[in-house]
N, C-alpha and C positions, 0 to 999 in steps of 0.2 A: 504494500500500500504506500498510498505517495496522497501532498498536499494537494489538494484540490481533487482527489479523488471521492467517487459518491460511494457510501455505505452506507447499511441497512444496522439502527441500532433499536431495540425495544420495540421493533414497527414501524419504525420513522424511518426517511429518505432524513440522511445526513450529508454533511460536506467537510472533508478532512482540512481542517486550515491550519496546523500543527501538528510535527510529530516530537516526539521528546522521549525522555525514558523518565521514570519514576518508581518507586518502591512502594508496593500494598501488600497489605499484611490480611490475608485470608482466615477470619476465626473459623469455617467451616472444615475447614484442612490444616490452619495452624494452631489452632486452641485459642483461648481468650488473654494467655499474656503476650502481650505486644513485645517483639524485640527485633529493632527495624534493625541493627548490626549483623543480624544474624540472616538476614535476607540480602539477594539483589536486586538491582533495578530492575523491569523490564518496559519494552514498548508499550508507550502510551501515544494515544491521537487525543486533538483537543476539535472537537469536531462542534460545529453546528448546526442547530436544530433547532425548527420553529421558533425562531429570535435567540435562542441563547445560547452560549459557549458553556459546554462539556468537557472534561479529562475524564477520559474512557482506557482501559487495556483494550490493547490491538484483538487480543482475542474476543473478544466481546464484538465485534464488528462483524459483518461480514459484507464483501462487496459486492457492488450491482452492477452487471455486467452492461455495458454503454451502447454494446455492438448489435444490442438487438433490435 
């Protein structure tokens, strides 16, 4: 994925206008104590949607194919 590319995030048509990396801490797979040293960053998009800027993980995305 790349800036100004379109995906599909919660049901909504989005537009990638950021990509960055950042660190999130998973309680359903990490447990509820927080220890952001012990993680790494991964890709995030800051995407737009219906008037507002989002920080989304890449994997949460999925893109929509332009060519059809």
């Amino acid at each position: 994925m790349k800036v100004n590319d379109l995906v599909m995030w919660n049901g909504q048509a989005a537009l990638i206008t950021e990509l960055y990396e950042s660190k999130m801490w998973r309680t359903n797979t990490q447990g509820r104590a927080v220890s952001f040293k012990d993680i790494e960053p991964e890709p995030f998009a800051r995407i737009f949607v219906r008037g507002y800027l989002h920080g989304v993980p890449i994997v949460d995305l999925k893109p929509i194919d332009e060519t059809r």
